[in-house]
FIRO-112547 format. One record per residue (C-alpha): residue in one letter; x, y, z; residue number from 0. Coordinates in nm, 3 decimals. Last residue first. Example, Ala and Ser with C-alpha at 12.3 -4.5 7.8 and 13.67 -1.06 7.14 Angstrom:
s;1.367;-0.106;0.714;1 $
a;1.230;-0.450;0.780;0 $
! end
This chain:
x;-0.837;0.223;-2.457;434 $
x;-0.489;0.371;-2.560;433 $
x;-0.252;0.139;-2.392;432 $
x;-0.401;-0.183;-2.428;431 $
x;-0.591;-0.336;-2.161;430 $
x;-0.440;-0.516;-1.866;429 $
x;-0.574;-0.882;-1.832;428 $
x;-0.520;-0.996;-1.463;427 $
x;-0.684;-1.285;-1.349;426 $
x;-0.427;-1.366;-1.115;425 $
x;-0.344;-1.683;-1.187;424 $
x;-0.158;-1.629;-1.502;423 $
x;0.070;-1.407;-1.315;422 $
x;0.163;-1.639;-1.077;421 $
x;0.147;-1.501;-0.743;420 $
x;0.418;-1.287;-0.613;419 $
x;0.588;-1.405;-0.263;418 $
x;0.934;-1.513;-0.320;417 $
x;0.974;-1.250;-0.523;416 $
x;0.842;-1.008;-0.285;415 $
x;1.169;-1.048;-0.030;414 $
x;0.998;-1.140;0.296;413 $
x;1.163;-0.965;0.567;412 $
x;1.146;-1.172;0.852;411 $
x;1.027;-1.154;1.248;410 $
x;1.018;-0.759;1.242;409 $
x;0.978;-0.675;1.637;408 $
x;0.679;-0.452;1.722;407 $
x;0.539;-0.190;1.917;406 $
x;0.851;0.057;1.990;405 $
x;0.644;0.366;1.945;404 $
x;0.663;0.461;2.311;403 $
x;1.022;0.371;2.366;402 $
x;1.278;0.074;2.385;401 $
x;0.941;-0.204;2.462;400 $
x;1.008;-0.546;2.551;399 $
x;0.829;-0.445;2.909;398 $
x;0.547;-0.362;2.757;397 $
x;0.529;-0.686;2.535;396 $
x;0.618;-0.654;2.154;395 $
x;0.377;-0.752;1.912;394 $
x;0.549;-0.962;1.640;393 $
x;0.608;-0.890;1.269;392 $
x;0.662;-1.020;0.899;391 $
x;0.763;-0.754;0.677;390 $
x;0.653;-0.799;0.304;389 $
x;0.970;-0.679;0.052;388 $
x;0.834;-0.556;-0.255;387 $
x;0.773;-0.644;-0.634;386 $
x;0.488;-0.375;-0.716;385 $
x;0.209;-0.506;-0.874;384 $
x;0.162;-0.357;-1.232;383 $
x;-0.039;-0.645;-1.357;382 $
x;0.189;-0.817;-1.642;381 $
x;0.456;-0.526;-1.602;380 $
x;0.598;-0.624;-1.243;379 $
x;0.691;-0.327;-1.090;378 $
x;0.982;-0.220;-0.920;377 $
x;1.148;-0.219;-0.581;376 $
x;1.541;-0.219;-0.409;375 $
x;1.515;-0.098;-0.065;374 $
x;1.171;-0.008;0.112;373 $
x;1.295;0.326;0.117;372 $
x;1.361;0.351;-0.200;371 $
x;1.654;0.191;-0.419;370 $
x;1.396;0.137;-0.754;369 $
x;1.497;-0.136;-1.000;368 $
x;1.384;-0.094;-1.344;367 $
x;1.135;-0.359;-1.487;366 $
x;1.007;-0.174;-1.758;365 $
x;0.649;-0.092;-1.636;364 $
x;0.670;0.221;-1.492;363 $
x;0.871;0.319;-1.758;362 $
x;0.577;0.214;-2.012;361 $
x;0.322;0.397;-1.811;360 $
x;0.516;0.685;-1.853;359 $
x;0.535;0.710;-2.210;358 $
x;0.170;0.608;-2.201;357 $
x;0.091;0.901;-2.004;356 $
x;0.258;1.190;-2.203;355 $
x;0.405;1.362;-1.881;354 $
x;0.705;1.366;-2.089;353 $
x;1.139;1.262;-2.021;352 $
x;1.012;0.908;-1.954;351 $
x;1.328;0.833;-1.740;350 $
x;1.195;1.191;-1.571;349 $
x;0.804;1.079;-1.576;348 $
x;0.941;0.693;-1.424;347 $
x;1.133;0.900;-1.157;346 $
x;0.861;1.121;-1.063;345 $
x;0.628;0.816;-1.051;344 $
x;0.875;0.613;-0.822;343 $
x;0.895;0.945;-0.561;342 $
x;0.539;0.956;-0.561;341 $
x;0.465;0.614;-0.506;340 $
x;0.722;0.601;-0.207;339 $
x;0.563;0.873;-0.050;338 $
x;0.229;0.734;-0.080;337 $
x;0.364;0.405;0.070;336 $
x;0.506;0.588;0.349;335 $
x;0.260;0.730;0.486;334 $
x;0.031;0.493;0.518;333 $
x;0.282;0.243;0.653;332 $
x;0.330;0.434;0.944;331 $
x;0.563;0.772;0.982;330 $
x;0.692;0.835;1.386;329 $
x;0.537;1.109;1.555;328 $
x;0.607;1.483;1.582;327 $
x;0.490;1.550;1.229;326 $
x;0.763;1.754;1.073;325 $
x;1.061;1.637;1.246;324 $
x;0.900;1.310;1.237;323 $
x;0.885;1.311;0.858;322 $
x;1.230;1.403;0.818;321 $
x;1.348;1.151;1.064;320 $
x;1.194;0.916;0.888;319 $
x;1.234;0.937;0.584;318 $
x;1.588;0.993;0.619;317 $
x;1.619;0.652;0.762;316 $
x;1.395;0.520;0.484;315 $
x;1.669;0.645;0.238;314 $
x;1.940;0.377;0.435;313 $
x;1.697;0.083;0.492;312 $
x;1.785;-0.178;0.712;311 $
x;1.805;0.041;1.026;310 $
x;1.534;0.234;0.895;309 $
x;1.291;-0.073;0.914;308 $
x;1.205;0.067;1.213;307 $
x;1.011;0.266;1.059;306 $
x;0.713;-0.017;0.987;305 $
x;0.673;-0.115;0.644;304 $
x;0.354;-0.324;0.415;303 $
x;0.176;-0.497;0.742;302 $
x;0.213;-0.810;0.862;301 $
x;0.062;-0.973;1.110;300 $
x;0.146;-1.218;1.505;299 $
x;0.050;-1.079;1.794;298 $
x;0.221;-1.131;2.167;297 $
x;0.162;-0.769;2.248;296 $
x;-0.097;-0.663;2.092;295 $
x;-0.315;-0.667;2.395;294 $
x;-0.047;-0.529;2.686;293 $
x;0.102;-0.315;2.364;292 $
x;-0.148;-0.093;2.373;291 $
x;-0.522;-0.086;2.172;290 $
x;-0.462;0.298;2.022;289 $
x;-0.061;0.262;1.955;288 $
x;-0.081;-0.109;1.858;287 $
x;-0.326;-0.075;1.596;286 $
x;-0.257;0.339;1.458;285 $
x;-0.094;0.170;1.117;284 $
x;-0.387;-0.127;1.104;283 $
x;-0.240;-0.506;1.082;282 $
x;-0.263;-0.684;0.757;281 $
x;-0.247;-1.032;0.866;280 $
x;-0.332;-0.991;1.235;279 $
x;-0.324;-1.280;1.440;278 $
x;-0.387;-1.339;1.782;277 $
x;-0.348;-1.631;1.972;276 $
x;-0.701;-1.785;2.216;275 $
x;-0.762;-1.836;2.605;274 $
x;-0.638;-1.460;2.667;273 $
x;-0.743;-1.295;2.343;272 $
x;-1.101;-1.470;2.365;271 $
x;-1.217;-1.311;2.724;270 $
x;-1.517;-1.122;2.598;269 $
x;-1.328;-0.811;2.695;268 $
x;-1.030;-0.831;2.477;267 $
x;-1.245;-0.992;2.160;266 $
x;-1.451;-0.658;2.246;265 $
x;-1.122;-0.450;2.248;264 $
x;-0.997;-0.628;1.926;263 $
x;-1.321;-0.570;1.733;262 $
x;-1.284;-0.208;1.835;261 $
x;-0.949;-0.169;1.692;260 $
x;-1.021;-0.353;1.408;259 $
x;-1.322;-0.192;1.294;258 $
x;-1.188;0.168;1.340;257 $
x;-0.869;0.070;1.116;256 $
x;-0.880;-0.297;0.947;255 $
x;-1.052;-0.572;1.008;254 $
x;-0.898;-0.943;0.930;253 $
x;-0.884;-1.063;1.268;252 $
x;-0.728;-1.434;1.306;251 $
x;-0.896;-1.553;1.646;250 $
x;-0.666;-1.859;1.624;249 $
x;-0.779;-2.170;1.874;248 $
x;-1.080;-2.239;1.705;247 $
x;-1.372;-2.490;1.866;246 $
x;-1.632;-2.272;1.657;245 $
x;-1.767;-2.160;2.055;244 $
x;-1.562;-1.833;2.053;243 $
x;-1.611;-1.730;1.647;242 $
x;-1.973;-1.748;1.717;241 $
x;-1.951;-1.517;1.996;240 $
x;-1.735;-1.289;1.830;239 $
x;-1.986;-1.246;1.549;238 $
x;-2.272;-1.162;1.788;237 $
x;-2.055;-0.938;2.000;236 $
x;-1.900;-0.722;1.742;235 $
x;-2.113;-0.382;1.816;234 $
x;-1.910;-0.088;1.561;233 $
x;-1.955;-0.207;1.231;232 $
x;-1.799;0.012;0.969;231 $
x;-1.754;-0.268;0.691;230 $
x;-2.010;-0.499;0.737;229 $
x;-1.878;-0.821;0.893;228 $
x;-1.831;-1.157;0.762;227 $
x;-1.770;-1.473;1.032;226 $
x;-1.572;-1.705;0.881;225 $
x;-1.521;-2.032;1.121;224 $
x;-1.318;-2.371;1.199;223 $
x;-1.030;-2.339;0.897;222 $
x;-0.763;-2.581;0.987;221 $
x;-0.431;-2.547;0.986;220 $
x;-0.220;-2.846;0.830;219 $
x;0.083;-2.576;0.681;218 $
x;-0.133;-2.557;0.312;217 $
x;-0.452;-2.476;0.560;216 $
x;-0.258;-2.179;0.639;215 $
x;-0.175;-2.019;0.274;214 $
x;-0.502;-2.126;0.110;213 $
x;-0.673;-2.011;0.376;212 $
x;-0.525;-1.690;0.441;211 $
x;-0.589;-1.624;0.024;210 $
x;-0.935;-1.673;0.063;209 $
x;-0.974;-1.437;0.378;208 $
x;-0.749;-1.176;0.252;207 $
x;-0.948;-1.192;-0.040;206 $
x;-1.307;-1.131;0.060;205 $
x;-1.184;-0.902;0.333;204 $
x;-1.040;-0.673;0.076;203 $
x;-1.344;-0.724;-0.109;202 $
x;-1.620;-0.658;0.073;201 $
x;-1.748;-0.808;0.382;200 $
x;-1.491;-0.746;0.631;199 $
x;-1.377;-1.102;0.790;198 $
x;-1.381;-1.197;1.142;197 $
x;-1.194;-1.552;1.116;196 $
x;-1.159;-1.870;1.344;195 $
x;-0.830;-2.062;1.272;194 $
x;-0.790;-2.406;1.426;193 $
x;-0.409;-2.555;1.447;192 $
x;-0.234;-2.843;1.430;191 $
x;0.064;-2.670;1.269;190 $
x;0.244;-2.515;1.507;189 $
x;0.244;-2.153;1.677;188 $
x;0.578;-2.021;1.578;187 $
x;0.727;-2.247;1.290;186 $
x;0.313;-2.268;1.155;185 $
x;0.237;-1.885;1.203;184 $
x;0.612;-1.814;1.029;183 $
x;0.522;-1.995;0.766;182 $
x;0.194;-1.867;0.698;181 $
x;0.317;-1.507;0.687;180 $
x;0.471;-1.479;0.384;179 $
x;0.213;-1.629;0.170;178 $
x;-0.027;-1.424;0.356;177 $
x;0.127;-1.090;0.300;176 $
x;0.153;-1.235;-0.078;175 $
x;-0.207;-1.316;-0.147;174 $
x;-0.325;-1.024;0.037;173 $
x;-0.132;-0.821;-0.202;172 $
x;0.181;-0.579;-0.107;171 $
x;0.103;-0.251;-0.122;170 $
x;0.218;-0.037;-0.431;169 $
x;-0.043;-0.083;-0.655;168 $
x;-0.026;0.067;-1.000;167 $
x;-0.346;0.191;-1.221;166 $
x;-0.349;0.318;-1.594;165 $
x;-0.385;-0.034;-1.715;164 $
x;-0.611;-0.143;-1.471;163 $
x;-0.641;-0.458;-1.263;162 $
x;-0.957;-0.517;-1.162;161 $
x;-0.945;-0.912;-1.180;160 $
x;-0.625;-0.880;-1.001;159 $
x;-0.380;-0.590;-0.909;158 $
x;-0.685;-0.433;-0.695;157 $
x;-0.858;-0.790;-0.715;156 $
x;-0.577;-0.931;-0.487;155 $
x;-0.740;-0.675;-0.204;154 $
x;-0.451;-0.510;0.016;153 $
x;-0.501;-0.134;-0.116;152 $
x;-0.315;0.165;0.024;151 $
x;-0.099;0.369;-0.237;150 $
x;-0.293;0.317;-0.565;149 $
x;-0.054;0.527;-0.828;148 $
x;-0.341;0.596;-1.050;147 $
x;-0.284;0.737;-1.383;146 $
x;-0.509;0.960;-1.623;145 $
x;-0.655;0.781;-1.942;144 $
x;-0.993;0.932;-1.837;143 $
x;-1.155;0.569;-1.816;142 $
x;-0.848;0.396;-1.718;141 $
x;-0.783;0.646;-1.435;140 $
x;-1.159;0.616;-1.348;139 $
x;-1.154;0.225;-1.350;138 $
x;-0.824;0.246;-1.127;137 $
x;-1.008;0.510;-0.856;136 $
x;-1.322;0.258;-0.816;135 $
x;-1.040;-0.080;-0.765;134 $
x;-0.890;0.160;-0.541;133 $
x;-1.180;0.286;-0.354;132 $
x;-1.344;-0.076;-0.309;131 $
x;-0.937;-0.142;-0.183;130 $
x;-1.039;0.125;0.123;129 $
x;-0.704;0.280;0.195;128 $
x;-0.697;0.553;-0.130;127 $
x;-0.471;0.768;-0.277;126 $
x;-0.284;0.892;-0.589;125 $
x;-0.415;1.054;-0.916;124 $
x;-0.176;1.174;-1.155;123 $
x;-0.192;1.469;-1.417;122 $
x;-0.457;1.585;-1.296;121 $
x;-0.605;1.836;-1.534;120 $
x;-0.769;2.112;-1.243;119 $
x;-1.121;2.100;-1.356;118 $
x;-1.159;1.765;-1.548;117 $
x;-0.943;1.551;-1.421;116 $
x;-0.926;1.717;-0.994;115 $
x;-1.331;1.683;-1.053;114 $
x;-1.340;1.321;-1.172;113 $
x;-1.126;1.295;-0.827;112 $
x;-1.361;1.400;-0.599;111 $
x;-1.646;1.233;-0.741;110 $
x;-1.449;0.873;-0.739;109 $
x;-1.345;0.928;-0.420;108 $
x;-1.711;1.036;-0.288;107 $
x;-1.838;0.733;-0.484;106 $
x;-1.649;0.493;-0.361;105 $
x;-1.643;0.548;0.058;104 $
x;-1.398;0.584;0.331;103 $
x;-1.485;0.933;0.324;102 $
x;-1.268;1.010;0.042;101 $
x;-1.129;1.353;0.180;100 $
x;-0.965;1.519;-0.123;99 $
x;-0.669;1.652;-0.074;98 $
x;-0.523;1.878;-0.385;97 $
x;-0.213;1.923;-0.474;96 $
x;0.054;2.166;-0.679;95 $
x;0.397;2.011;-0.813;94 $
x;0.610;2.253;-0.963;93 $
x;0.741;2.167;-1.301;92 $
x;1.111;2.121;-1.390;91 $
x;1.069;1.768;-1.524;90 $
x;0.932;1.670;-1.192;89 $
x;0.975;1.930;-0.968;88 $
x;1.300;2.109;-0.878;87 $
x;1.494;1.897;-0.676;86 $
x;1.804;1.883;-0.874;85 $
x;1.877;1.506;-0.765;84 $
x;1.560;1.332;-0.876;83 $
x;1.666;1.139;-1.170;82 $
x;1.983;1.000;-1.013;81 $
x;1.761;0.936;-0.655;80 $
x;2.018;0.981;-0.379;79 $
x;1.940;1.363;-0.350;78 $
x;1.593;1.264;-0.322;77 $
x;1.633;1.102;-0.044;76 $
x;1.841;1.381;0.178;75 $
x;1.576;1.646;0.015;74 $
x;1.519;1.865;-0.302;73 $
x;1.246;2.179;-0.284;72 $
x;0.971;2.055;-0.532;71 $
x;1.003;1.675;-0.502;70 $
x;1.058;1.661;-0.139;69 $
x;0.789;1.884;-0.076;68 $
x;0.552;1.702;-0.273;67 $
x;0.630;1.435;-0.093;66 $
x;0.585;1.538;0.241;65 $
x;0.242;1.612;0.175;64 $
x;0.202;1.263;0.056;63 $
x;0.344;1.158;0.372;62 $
x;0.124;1.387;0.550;61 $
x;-0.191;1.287;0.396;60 $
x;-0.129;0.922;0.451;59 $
x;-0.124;0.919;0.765;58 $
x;-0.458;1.106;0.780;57 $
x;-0.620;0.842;0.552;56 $
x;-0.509;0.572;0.799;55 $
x;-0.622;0.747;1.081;54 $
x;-0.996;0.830;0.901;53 $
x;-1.014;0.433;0.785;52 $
x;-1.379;0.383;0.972;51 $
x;-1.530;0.691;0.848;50 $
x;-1.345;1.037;0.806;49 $
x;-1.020;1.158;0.667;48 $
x;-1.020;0.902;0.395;47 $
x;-0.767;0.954;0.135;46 $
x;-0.776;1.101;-0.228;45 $
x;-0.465;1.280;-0.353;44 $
x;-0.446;1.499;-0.673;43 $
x;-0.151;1.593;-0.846;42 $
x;-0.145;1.889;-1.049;41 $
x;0.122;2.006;-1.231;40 $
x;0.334;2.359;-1.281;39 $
x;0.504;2.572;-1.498;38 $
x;0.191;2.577;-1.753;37 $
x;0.127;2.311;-2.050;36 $
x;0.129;2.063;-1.869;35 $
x;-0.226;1.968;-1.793;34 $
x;-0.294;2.053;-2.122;33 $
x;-0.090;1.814;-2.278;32 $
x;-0.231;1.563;-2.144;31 $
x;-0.555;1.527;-1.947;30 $
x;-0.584;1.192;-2.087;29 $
x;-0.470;1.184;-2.435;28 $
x;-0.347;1.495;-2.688;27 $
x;-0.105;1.331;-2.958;26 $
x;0.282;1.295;-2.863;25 $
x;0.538;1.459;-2.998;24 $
x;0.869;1.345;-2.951;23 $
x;1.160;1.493;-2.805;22 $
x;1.126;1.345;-2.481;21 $
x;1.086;0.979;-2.554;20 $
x;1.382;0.888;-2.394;19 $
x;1.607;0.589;-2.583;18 $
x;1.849;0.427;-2.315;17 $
x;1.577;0.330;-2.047;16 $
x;1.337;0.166;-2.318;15 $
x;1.579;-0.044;-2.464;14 $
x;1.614;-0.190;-2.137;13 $
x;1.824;-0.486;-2.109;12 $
x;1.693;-0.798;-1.889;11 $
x;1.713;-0.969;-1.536;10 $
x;1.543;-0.611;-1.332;9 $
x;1.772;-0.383;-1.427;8 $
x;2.062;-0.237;-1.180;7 $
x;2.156;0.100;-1.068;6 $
x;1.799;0.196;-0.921;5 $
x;1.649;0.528;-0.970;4 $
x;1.707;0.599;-1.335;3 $
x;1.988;0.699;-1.559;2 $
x;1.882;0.928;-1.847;1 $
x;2.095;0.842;-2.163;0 $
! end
C-alpha cells in the first residue's frame, strides 16, 4: 500500500488508495505513454508576464519554479509529504518546464500550451490568473486528454458550467470567498448598508459580482450600483463617478491586478475612499504593497493565502522562508497556489503509481486529505474544486504595521466546508473519463 499526503480520508474508505494501478497497462491516451517514456517529464506552465495580471503571473512563475525544484532535489516540505520523501521526481522522473507567457489573454495560453502537448508531450498543464484563461486551458486539457491543475482562477464557471474533467481548481470560488466574507462585512460594518460595485466585464467579474450579492444582500445590504469595466481599462473616472452619486456607502472593487490598483488610486483621488469603506473580495497579491497601507489600510477582502499564515501552517513556514531565500520578498497567493498544485499532483501520480491520466485523475478525485501548506486540503470529486480554507483579512494601518510586508491582519479562517456550494447548483456536469 502507498500512503498518501494526508493521514486521514476524507469521511469514507478508499479502495482506490490501497490497490495502485502501477502494474497495469494502460492503452495510449493524452500524451501518454510517450510523454514518459524517457527519464524525464514535461510540465508546462502558462502565466501572464505582461498585460494587466503581469505581477500576478510573475508570482506565480517563481513558485512554480520553486516547485519543480522541490520535487526534483527533495526539500523541508517535501520531506513531510509520505509520497514525496525521496525527492527524486515524480515516480523517479525529472521534471523539465516550460514558461509560457500568457499575455493575460486566451488565445496566446491556449497556443502556447497546444504546443507544450504536441511538441514537448505535457504531461500536465498548470497556470493561468485570468479565469477566461482557465476555463480556455480546461477545454484544451479535456480536448487533448492532458490535465490542468488551474492555479489562479476565482470565476464559479471555472469549477462551474466549465468545469472539465481533466481540469482542477485550486483557488477558492467567488461563491465561497464571498460566502465567507459577508459575515464578517455585516459584524464589522453593519447591515444597513449600500454597496456600489466596479465589476470586470468577463467572467470572473460576472461571478464575483453575482455571488457578492447573493451573499451581502442575504445580511440586509443593499445593492445601489454595477458599473462593468473592460478588462485592462486604465481611465476609471466615468464609472467612478456613477458609483459616487448611486447613494452607496461600499465602493466594493472587484478588479484585479493593473485594474485594481489604478481603480483604487482614482477612487483615492476622486475623494470616495475617505467618505466611503473599502472592500476587496478577491484582493490582488502586489495590492497593498503598490497602493500602501495609508489606502488599504482599513480594507476589508479575501484572497486565497497570505504568508503569514505560516504561523498556522507548519509546511507553509518552510515555504516561506525557502521561497524568500530565493526571491528576496515574501511569496503571495500566486505563488503559492501553483506550488501547492504541484506538490498535490505529484502526490496523486505517486498514489496513482502511472502518469496514465485517468489513473491520476481518479486519485485526485478520491477524497484524500492533503497536509499542505494551506493545512489539511482535497478535492471534491463532483467538480474538482478544491476544499480549502478562505482567509478573511483587514488592511493594516501604517502604524499597525511589524515590517514592510506586514499589510494585513487575517480576521477568520474560513474552513472550505463551510463555504462549498451545493454541488447540484453549480452546474457542473464532468464528462466521462475517456471523452
Amino acid at each position: 500500500m502507498r500512503a498518501g499526503i494526508g493521514a486521514s480520508v476524507a469521511g469514507f474508505f478508499l479502495p482506490y488508495a490501497t490497490s495502485p494501478a502501477w502494474a497495469k497497462d494502460y492503452p495510449a491516451l493524452g500524451t501518454f505513454p510517450a510523454g514518459t517514456n524517457g527519464s524525464s517529464i514535461f510540465v508546462g506552465c502558462l502565466v501572464p508576464l505582461t498585460g494587466p495580471y503581469s505581477a500576478s503571473g510573475k508570482d506565480m512563475r517563481l513558485g512554480f519554479e520553486l516547485a519543480v525544484e522541490h520535487l526534483n532535489n527533495g526539500s523541508r516540505v517535501t520531506e513531510q509529504i509520505p509520497t514525496l520523501k525521496k525527492g527524486k521526481g515524480v515516480l523517479g522522473k525529472k521534471i523539465e518546464f516550460q514558461v509560457a507567457d500568457a499575455e493575460t489573454k486566451p488565445d496566446p495560453a491556449v497556443q502556447a500550451a497546444t504546443r507544450y502537448v504536441r511538441e514537448n508531450k505535457a504531461i500536465m498543464l498548470t497556470g493561468a490568473v485570468s479565469s477566461a484563461v482557465a476555463v480556455a486551458l480546461e477545454e484544451l486539457g479535456q480536448r487533448e486528454h492532458t490535465i490542468v491543475m488551474i492555479g489562479n482562477s476565482s470565476s464559479n464557471d471555472t469549477t462551474g458550467k466549465d468545469c472539465q474533467r481533466y481540469g482542477f481548481r485550486s483557488q477558492d470560488s467567488a461563491y465561497m470567498a464571498s460566502k465567507a466574507l459577508a459575515p464578517v462585512l455585516a459584524k464589522e460594518l453593519g447591515k444597513d448598508r449600500k454597496a456600489g460595485y466596479l465589476v470586470p466585464d468577463y467572467t470572473f467579474g460576472h461571478t464575483i459580482f453575482a455571488s457578492m450579492k447573493q451573499f451581502t444582500e442575504a445580511q440586509g445590504w443593499k445593492t445601489s450600483i454595477e458599473q462593468l469595466a473592460p478588462l485592462g481599462t486604465t481611465d476609471f473616472s466615468s464609472y467612478l463617478l456613477n458609483i459616487a452619486n448611486s447613494g452607496a456607502d461600499v465602493f466594493v472593487n472587484l478588479a484585479f491586478g493593473a485594474d485594481a490598483v489604478a481603480s483604487t488610486k482614482q477612487a483615492q483621488q476622486f475623494g470616495i475612499l475617505p467618505r466611503m469603506k473599502y472592500v476587496v473580495p478577491d484582493i490582488s497579491q502586489f495590492q497593498a504593497k503598490e497602493l500602501g497601507a495609508e489606502i488599504m489600510g482599513g480594507s476589508y477582502g479575501s484572497q486565497p493565502w497570505w504568508w503569514t499564515e505560516q504561523d498556522t501552517y507548519p509546511l507553509a513556514k518552510f515555504f516561506v522562508e525557502d521561497f524568500e531565500k530565493k526571491n528576496h520578498y515574501k511569496p503571495r497567493w500566486g505563488a503559492s497556489e501553483v506550488y501547492l498544485q504541484m506538490l498535490v499532483w505529484a502526490d496523486a501520480v505517486e498514489r496513482a503509481g502511472t502518469f496514465y491520466p485517468i489513473e491520476v485523475i481518479k486519485a485526485l478525485e478520491s477524497g484524500q486529505k492533503v497536509n499542505s501548506i494551506y493545512g489539511e486540503v482535497y478535492y471534491r470529486a463532483g467538480d474538482h474544486q478544491m476544499v480549502r480554507p478562505v482567509p478573511i483579512m483587514i488592511g493594516k494601518k501604517p502604524n499597525e504595521m511589524k515590517g514592510p510586508e506586514d499589510y494585513y491582519r487575517i480576521v477568520d479562517l474560513v474552513p472550505g466546508e463551510q463555504v462549498l456550494p451545493p454541488l447540484n447548483e453549480t452546474g457542473c456536469h464532468l464528462q466521462p473519463y475517456e471523452t
